[in-house]
MOPAC internal coordinates of N, CA, C and O (Angstrom, degrees):
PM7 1SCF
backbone

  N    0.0000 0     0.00 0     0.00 0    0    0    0
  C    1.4318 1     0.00 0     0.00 0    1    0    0
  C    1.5291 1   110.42 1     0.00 0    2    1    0
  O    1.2310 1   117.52 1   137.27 1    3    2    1
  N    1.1869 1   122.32 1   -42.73 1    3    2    1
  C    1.2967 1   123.80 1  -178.48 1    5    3    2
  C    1.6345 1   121.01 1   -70.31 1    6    5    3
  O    1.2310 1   133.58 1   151.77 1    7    6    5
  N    1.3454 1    91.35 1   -28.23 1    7    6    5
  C    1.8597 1   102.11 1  -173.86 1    9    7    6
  C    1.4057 1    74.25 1   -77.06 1   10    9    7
  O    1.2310 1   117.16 1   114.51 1   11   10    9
  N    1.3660 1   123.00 1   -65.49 1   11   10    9
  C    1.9751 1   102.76 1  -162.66 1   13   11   10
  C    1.4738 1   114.19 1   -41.91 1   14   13   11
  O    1.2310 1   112.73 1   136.87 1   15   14   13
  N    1.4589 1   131.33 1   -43.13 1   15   14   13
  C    0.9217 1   108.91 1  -162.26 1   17   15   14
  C    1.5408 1   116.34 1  -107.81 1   18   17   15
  O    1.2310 1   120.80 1  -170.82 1   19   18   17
  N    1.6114 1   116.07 1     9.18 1   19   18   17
  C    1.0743 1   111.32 1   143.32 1   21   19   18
  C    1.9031 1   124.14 1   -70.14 1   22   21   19
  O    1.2310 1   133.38 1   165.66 1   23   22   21
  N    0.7421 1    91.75 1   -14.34 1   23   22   21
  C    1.5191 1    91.43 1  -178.96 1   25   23   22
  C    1.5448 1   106.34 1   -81.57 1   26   25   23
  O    1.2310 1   116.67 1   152.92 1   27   26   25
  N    1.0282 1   123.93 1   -27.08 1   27   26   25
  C    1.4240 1   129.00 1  -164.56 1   29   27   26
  C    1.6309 1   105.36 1   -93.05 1   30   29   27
  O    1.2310 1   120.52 1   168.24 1   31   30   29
  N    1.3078 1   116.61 1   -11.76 1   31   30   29
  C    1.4270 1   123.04 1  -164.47 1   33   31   30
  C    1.4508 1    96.06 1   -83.66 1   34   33   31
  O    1.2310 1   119.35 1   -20.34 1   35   34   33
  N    1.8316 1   118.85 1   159.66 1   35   34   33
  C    1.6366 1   108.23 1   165.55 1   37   35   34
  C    1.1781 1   102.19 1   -76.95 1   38   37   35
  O    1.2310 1   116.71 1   -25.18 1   39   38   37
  N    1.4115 1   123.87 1   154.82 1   39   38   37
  C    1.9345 1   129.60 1   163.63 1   41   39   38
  C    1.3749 1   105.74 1   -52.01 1   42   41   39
  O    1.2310 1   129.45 1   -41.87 1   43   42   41
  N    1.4270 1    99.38 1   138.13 1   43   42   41
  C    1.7761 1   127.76 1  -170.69 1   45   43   42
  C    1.2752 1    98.90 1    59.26 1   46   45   43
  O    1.2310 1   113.20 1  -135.63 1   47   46   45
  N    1.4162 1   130.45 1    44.37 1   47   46   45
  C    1.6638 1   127.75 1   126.69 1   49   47   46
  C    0.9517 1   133.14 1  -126.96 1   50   49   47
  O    1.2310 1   130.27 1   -44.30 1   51   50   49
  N    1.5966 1    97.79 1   135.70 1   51   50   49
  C    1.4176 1   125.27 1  -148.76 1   53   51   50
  C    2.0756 1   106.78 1  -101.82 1   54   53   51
  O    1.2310 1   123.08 1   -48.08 1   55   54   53
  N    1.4214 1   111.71 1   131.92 1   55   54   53
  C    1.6092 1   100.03 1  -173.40 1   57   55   54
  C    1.6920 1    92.68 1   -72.10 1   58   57   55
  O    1.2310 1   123.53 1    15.82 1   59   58   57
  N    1.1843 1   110.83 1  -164.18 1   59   58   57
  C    1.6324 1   159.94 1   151.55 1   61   59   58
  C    1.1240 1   110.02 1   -83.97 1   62   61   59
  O    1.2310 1    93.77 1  -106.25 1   63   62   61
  N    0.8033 1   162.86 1    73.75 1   63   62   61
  C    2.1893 1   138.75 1   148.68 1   65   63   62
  C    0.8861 1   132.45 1   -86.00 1   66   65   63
  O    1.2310 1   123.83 1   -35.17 1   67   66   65
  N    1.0467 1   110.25 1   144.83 1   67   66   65
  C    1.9607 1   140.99 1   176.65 1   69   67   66
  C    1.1669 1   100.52 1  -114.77 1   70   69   67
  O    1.2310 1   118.65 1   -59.73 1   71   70   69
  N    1.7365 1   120.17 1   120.27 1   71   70   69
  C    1.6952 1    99.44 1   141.94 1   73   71   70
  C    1.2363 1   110.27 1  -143.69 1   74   73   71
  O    1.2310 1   108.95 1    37.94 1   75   74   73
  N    1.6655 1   138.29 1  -142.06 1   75   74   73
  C    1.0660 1   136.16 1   160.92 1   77   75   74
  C    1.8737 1   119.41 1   -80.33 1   78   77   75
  O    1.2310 1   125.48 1    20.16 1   79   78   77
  N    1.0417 1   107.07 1  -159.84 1   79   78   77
  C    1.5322 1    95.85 1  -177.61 1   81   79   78
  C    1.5215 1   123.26 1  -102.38 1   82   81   79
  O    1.2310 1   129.76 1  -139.76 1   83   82   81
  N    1.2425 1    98.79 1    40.24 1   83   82   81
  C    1.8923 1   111.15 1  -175.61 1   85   83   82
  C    1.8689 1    94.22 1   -75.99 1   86   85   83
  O    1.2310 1   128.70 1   -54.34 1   87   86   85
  N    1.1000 1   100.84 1   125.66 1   87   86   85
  C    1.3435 1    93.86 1   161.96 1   89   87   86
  C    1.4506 1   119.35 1   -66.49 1   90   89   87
  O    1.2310 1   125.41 1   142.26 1   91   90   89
  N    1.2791 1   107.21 1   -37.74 1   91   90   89
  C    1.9570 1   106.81 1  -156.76 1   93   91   90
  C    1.7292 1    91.60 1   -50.06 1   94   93   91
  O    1.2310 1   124.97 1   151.89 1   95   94   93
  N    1.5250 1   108.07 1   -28.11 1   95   94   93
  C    1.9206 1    95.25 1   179.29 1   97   95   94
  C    1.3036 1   120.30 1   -46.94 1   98   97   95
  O    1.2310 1   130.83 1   144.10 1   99   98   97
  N    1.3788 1    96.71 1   -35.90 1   99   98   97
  C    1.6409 1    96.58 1  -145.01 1  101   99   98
  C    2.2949 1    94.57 1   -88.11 1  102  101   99
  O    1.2310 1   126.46 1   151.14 1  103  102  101
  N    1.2459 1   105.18 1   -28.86 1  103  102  101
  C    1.3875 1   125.08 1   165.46 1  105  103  102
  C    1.6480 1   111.02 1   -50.71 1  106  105  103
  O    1.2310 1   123.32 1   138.62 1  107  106  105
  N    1.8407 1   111.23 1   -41.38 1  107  106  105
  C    1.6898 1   115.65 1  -148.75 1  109  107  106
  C    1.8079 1    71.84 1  -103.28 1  110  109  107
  O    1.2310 1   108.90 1   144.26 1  111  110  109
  N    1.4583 1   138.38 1   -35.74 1  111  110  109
  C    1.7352 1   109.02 1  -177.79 1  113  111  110
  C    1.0414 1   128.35 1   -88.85 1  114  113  111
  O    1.2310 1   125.76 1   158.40 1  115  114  113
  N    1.6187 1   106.54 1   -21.60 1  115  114  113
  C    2.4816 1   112.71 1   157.80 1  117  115  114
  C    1.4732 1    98.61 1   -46.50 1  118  117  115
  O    1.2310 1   119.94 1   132.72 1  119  118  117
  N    1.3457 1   117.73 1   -47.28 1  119  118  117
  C    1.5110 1   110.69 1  -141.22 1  121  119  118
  C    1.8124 1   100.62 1   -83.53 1  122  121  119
  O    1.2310 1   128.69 1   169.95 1  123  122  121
  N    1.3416 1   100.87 1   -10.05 1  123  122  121
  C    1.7385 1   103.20 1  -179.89 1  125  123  122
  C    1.3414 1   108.38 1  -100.48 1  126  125  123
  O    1.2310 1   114.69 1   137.21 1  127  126  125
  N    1.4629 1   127.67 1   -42.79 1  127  126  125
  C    1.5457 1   137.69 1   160.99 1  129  127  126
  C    1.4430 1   128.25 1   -87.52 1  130  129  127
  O    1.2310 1   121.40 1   -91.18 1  131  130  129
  N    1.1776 1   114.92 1    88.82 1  131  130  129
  C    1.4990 1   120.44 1  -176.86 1  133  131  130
  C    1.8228 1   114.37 1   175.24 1  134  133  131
  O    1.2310 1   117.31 1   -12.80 1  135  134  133
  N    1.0951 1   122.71 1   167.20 1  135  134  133
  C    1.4919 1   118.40 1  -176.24 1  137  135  134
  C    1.5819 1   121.04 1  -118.60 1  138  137  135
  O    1.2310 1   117.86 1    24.90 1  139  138  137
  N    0.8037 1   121.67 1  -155.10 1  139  138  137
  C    1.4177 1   115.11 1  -173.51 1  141  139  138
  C    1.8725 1    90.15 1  -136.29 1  142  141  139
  O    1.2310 1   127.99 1   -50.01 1  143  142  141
  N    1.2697 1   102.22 1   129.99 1  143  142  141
  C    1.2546 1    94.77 1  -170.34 1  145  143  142
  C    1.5078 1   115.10 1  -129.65 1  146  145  143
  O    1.2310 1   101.28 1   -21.13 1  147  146  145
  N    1.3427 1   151.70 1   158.87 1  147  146  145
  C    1.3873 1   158.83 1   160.28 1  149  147  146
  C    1.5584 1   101.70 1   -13.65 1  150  149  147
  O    1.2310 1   105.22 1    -1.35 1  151  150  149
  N    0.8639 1   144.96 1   178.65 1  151  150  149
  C    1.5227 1   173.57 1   174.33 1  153  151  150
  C    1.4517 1   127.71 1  -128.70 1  154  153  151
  O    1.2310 1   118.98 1   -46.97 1  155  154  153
  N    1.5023 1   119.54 1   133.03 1  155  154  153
  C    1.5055 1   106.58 1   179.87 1  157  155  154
  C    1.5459 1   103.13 1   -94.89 1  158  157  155
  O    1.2310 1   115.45 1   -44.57 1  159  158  157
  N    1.2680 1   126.24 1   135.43 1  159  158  157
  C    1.7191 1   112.19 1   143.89 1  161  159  158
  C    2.0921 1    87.16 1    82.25 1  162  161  159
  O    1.2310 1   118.93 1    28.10 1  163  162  161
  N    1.0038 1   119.65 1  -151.90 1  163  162  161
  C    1.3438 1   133.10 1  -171.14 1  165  163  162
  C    1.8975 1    98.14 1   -54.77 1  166  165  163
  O    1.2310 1   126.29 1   138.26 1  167  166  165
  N    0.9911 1   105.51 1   -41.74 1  167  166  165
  C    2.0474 1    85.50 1  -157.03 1  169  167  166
  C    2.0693 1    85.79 1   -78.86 1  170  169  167
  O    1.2310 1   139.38 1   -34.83 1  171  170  169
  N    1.2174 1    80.02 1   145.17 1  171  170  169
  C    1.4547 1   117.09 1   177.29 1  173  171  170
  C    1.5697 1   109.28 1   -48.65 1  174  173  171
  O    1.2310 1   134.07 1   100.96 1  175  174  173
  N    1.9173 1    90.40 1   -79.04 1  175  174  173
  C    1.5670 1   107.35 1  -177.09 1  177  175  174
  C    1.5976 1    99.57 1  -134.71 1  178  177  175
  O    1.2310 1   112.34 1   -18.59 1  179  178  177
  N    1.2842 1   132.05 1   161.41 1  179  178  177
  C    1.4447 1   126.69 1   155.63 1  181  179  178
  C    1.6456 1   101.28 1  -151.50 1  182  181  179
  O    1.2310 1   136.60 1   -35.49 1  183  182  181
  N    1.2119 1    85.46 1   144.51 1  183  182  181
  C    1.6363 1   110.10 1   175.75 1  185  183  182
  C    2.1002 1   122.88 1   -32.62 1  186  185  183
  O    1.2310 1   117.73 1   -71.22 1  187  186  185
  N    1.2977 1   121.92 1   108.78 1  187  186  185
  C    1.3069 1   112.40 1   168.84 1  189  187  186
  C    1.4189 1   108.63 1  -120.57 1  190  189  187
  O    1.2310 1   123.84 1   -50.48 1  191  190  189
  N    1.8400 1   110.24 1   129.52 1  191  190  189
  C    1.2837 1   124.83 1   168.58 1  193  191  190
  C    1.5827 1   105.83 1   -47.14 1  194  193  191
  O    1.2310 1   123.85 1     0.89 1  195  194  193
  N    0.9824 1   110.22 1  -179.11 1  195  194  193
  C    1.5959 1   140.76 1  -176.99 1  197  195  194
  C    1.1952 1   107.06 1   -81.65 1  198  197  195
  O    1.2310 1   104.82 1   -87.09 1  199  198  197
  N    1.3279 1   145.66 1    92.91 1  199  198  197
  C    1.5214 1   130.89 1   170.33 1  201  199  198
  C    1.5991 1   107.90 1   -31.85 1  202  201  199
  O    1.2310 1   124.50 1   103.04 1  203  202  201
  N    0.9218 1   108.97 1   -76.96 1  203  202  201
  C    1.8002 1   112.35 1  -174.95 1  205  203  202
  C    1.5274 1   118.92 1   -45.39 1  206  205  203
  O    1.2310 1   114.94 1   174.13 1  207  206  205
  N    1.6384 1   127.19 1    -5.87 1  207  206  205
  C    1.1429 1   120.51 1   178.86 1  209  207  206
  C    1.6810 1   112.92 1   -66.05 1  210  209  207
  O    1.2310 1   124.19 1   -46.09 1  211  210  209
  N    0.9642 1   109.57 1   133.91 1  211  210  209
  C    1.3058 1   102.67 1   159.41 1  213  211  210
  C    2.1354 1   123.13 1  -153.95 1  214  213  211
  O    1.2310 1   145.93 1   -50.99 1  215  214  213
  N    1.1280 1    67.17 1   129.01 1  215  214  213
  C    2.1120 1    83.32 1  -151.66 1  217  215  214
  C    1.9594 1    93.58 1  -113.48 1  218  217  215
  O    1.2310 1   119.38 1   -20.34 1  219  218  217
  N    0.9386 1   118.79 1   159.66 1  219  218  217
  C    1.4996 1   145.01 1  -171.18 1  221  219  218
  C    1.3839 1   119.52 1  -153.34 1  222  221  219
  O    1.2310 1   120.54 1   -13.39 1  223  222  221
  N    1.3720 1   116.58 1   166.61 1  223  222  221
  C    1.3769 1   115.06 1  -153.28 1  225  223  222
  C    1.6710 1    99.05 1  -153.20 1  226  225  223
  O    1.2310 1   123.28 1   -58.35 1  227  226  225
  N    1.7551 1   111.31 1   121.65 1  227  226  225
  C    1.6513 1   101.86 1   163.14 1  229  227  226
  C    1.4051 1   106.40 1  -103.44 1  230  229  227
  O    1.2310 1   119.77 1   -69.47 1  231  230  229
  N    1.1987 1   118.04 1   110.53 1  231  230  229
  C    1.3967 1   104.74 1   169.87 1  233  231  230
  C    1.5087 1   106.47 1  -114.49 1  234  233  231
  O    1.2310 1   126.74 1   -34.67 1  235  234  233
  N    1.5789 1   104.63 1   145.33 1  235  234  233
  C    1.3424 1   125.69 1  -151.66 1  237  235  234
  C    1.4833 1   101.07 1  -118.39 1  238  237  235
  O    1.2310 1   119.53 1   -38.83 1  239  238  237
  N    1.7661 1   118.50 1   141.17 1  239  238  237
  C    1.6095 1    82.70 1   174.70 1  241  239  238
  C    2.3050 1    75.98 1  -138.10 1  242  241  239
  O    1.2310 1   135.35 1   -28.85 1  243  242  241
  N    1.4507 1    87.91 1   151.15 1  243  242  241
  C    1.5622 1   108.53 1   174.93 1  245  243  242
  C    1.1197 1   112.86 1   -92.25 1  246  245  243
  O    1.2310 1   113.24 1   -12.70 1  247  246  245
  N    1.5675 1   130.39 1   167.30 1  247  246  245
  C    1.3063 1   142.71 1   164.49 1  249  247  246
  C    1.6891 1   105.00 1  -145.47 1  250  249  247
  O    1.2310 1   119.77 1   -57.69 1  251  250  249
  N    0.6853 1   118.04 1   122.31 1  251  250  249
  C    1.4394 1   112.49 1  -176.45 1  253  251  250
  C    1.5631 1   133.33 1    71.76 1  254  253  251
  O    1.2310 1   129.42 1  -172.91 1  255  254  253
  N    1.2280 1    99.44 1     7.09 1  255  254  253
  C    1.4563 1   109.76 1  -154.63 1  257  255  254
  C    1.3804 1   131.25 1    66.53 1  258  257  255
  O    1.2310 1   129.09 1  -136.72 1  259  258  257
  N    1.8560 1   100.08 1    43.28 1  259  258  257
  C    1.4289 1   116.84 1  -175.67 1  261  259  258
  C    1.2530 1    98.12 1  -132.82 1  262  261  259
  O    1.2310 1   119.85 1   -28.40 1  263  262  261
  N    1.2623 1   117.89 1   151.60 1  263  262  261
  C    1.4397 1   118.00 1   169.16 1  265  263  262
  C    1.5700 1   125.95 1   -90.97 1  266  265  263
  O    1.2310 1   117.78 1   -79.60 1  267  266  265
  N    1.6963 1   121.84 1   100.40 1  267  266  265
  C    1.3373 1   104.45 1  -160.60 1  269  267  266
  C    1.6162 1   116.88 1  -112.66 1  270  269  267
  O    1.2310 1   128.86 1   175.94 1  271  270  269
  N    0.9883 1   100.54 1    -4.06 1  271  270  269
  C    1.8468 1   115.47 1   164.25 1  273  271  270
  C    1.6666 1   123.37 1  -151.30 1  274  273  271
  O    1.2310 1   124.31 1   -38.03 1  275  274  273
  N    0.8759 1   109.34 1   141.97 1  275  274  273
  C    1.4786 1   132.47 1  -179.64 1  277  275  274
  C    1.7597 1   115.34 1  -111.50 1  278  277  275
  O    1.2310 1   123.86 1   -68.64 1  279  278  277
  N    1.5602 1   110.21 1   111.36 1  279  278  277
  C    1.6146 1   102.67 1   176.97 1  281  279  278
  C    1.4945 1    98.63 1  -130.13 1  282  281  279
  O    1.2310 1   131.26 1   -51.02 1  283  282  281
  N    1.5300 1    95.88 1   128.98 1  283  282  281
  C    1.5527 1   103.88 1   166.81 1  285  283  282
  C    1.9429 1   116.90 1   -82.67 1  286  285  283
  O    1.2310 1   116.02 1   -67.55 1  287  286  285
  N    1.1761 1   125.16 1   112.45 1  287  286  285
  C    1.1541 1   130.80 1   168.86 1  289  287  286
  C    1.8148 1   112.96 1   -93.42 1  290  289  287
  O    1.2310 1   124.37 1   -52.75 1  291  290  289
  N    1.8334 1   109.21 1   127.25 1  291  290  289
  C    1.0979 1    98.02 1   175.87 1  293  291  290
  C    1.5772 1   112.96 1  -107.25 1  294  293  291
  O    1.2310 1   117.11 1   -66.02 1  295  294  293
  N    1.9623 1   123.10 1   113.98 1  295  294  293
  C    1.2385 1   116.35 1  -165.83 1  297  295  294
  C    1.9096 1   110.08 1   -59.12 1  298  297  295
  O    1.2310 1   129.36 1   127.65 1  299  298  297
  N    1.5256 1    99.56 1   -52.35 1  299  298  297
  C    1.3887 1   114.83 1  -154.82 1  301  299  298
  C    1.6055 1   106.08 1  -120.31 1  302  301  299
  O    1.2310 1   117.72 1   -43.93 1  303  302  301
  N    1.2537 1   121.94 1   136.07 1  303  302  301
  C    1.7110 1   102.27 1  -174.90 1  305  303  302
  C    1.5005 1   125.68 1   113.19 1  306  305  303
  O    1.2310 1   116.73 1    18.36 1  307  306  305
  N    1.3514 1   123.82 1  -161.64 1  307  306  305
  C    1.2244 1   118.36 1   177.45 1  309  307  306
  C    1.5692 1    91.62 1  -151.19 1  310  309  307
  O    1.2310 1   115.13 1    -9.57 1  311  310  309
  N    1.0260 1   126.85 1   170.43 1  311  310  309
  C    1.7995 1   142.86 1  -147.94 1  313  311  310
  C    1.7111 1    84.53 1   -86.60 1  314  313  311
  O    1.2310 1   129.47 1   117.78 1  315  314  313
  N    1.5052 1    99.34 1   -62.22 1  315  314  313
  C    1.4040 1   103.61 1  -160.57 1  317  315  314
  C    1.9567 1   119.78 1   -72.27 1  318  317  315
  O    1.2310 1   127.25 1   160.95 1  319  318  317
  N    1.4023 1   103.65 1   -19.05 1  319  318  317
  C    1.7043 1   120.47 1   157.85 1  321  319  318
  C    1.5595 1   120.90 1   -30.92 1  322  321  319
  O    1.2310 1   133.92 1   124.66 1  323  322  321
  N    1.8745 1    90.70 1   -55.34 1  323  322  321
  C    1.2866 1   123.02 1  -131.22 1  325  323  322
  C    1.5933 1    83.37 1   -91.81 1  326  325  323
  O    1.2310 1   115.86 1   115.03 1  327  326  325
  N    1.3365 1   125.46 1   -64.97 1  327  326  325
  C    1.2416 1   111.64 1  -175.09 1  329  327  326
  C    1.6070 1   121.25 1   -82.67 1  330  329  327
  O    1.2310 1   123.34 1   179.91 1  331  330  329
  N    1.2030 1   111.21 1    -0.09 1  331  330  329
  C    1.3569 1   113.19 1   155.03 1  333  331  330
  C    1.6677 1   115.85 1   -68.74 1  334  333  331
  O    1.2310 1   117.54 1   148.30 1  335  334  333
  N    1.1105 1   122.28 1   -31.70 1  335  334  333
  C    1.6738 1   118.56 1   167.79 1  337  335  334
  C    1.0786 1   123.79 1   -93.85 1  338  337  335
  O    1.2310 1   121.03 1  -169.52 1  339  338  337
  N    1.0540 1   115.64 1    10.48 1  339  338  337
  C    1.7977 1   115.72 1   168.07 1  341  339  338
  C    1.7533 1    82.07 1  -110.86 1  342  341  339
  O    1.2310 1   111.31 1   119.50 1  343  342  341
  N    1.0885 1   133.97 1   -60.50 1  343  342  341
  C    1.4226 1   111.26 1  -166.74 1  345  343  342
  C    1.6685 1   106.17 1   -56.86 1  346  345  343
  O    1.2310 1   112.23 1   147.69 1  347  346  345
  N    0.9388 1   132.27 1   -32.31 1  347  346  345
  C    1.6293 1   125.55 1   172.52 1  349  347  346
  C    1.3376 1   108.40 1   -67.91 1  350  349  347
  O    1.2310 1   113.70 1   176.74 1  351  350  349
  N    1.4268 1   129.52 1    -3.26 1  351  350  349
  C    1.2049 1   111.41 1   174.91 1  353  351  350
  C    1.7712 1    98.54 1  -137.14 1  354  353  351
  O    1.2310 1   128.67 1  -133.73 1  355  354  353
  N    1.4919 1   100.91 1    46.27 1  355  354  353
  C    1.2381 1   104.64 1  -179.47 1  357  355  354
  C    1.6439 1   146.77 1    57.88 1  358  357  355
  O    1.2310 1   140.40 1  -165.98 1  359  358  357
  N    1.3818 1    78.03 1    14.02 1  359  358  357
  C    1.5246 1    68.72 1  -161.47 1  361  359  358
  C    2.2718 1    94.90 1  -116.30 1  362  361  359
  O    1.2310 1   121.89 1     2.73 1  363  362  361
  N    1.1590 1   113.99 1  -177.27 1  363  362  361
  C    1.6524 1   116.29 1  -160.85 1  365  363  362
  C    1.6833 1    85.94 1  -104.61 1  366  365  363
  O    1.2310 1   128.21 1   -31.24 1  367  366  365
  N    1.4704 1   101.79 1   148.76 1  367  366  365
  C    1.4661 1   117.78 1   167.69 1  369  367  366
  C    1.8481 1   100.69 1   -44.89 1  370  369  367
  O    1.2310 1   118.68 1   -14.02 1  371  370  369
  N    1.1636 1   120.11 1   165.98 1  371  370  369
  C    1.5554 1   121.99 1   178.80 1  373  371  370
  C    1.5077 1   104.23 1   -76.88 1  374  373  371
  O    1.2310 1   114.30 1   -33.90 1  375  374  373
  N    1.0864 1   128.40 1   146.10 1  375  374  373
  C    1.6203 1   126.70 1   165.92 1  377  375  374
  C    1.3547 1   100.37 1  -147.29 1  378  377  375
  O    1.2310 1   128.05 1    21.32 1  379  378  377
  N    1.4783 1   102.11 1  -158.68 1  379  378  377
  C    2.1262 1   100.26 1  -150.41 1  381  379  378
  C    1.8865 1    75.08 1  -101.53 1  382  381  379
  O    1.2310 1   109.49 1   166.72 1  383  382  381
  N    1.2689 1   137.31 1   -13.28 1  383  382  381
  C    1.6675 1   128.30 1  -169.60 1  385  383  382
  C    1.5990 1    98.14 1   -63.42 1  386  385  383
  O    1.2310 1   109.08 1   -81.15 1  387  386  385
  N    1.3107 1   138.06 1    98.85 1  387  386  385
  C    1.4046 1   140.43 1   127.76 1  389  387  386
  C    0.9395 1   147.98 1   -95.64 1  390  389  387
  O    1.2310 1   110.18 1   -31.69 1  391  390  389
  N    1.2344 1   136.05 1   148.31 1  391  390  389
  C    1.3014 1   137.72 1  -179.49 1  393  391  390
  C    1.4522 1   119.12 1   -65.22 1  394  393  391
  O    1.2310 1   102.10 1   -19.13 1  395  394  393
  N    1.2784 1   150.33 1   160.87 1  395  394  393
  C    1.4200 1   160.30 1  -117.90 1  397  395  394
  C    1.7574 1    82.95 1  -121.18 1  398  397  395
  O    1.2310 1   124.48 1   132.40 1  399  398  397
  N    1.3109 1   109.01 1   -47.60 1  399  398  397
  C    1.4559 1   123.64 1  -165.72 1  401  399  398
  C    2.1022 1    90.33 1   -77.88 1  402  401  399
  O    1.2310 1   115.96 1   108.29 1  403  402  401
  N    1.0308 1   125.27 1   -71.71 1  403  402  401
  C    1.1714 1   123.03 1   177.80 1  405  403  402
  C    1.1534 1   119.56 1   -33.14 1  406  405  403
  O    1.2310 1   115.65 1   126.30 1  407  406  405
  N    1.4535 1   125.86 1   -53.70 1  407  406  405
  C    1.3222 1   133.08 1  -171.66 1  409  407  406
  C    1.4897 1   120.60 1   -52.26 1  410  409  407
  O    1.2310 1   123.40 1   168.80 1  411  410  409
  N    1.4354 1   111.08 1   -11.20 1  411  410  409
  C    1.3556 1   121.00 1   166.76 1  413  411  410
  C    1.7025 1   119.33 1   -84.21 1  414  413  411
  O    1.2310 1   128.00 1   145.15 1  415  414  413
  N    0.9049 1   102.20 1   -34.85 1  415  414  413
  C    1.4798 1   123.96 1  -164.71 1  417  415  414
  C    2.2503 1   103.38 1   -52.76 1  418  417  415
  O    1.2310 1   115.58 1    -7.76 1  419  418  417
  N    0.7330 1   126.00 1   172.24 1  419  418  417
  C    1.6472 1   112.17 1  -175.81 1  421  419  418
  C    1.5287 1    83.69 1  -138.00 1  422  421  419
  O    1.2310 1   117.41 1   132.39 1  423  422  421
  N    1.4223 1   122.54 1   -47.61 1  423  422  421
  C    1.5672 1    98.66 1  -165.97 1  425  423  422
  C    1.6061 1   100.47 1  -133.70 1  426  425  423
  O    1.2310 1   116.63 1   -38.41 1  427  426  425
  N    1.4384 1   124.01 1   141.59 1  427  426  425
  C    0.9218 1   150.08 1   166.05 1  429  427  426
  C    1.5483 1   125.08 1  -101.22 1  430  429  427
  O    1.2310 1   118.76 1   -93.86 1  431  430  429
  N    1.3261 1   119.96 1    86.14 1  431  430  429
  C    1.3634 1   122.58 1  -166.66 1  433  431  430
  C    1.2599 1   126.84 1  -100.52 1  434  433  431
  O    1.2310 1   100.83 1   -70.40 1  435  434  433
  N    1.1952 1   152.43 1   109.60 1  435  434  433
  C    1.4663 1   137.39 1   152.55 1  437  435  434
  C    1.0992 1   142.48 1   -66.48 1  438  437  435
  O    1.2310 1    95.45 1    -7.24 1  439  438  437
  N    0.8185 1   160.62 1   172.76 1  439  438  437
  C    1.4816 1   158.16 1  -159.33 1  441  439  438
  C    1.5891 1   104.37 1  -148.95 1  442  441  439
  O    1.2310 1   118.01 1   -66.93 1  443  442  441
  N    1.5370 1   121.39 1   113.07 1  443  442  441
  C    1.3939 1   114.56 1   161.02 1  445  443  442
  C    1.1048 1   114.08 1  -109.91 1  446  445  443
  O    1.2310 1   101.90 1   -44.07 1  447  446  445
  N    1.0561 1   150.66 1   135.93 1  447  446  445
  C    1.9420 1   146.24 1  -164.89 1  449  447  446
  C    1.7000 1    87.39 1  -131.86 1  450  449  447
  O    1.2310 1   138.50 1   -54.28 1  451  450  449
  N    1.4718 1    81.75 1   125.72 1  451  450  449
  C    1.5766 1   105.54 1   164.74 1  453  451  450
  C    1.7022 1   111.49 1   -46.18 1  454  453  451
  O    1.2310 1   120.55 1   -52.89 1  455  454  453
  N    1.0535 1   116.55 1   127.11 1  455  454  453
  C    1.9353 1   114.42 1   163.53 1  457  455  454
  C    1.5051 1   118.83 1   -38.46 1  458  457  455
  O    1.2310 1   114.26 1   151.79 1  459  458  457
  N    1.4970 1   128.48 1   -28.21 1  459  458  457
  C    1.0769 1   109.83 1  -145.47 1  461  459  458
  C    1.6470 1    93.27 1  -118.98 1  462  461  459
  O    1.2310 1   129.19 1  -159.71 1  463  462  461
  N    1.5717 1    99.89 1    20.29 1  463  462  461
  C    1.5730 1   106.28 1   176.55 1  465  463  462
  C    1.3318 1   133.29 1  -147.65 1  466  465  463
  O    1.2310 1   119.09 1   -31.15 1  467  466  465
  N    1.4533 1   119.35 1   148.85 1  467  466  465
  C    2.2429 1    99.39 1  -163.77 1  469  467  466
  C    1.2913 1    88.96 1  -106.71 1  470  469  467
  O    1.2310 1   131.61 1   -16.08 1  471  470  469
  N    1.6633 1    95.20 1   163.92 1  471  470  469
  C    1.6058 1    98.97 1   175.02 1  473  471  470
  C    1.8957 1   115.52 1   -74.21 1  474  473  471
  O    1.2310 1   125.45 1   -48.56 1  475  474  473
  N    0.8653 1   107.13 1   131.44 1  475  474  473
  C    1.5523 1   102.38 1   166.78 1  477  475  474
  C    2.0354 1   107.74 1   -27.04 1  478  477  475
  O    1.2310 1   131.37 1   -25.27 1  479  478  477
  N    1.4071 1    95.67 1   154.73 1  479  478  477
  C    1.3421 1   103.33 1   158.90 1  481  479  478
  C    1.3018 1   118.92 1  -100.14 1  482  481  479
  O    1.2310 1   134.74 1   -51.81 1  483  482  481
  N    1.3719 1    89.08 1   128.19 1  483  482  481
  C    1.6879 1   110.62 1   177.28 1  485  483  482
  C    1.3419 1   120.36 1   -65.21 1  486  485  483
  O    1.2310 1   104.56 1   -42.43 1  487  486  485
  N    1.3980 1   146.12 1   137.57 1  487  486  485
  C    1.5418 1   132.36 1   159.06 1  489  487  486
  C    1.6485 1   104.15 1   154.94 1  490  489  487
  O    1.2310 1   120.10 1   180.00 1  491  490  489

């Protein structure tokens, strides 16, 4: 899912994310947004995220098949970034309130596209 929709994005745009607390997410959107960069001292090259990424995390934990805590983890970003671009694109910081139908769902993505660029055409 992520390779699709990095591919579909214009170059130098970066999503929004929300999801639950699977890591492999937070592993499968570094590994699609980020560059390959110089090395200090012995390493060659090593991997740099995206400055502009910025991704969040609800992780939920059960006891009984109850829900008894809710922790927001922020992977990429800063707190105050993060809900500044979901409120520009309408939408509420993440919290533990979901829908029955949501609660299935693994990733919740937005899309913010820079102004000064269109998305590729799809097809």
């Amino acid at each position: 899912m992520v390779h699709d929709l990095s591919g579909r994005l214009a170059p130098g745009c970066i999503p929004v994310c929300t999801s639950d607390g699977l890591n492999h997410s937070f592993y499968a959107l570094t590994a699609h947004f980020g560059q390959w960069v110089a090395g200090v001292g012995r390493q060659a090259r090593c991997w740099q995220v995206a400055a502009g990424l910025l991704y969040g995390q609800v992780k939920k934990t059960y006891r009984r098949r109850k829900l008894v805590r809710v922790t927001t983890v922020l992977r990429c970003g800063t707190r105050a970034a993060l809900r500044t671009a979901l409120q520009e694109l309408g939408l509420r910081r993440p919290t533990a309130c979901t829908s029955a139908a949501d609660e299935g769902a693994l990733h919740r993505i937005a899309i913010k596209l820079p102004r000064s660029r269109a998305p590729k055409a799809v097809g």
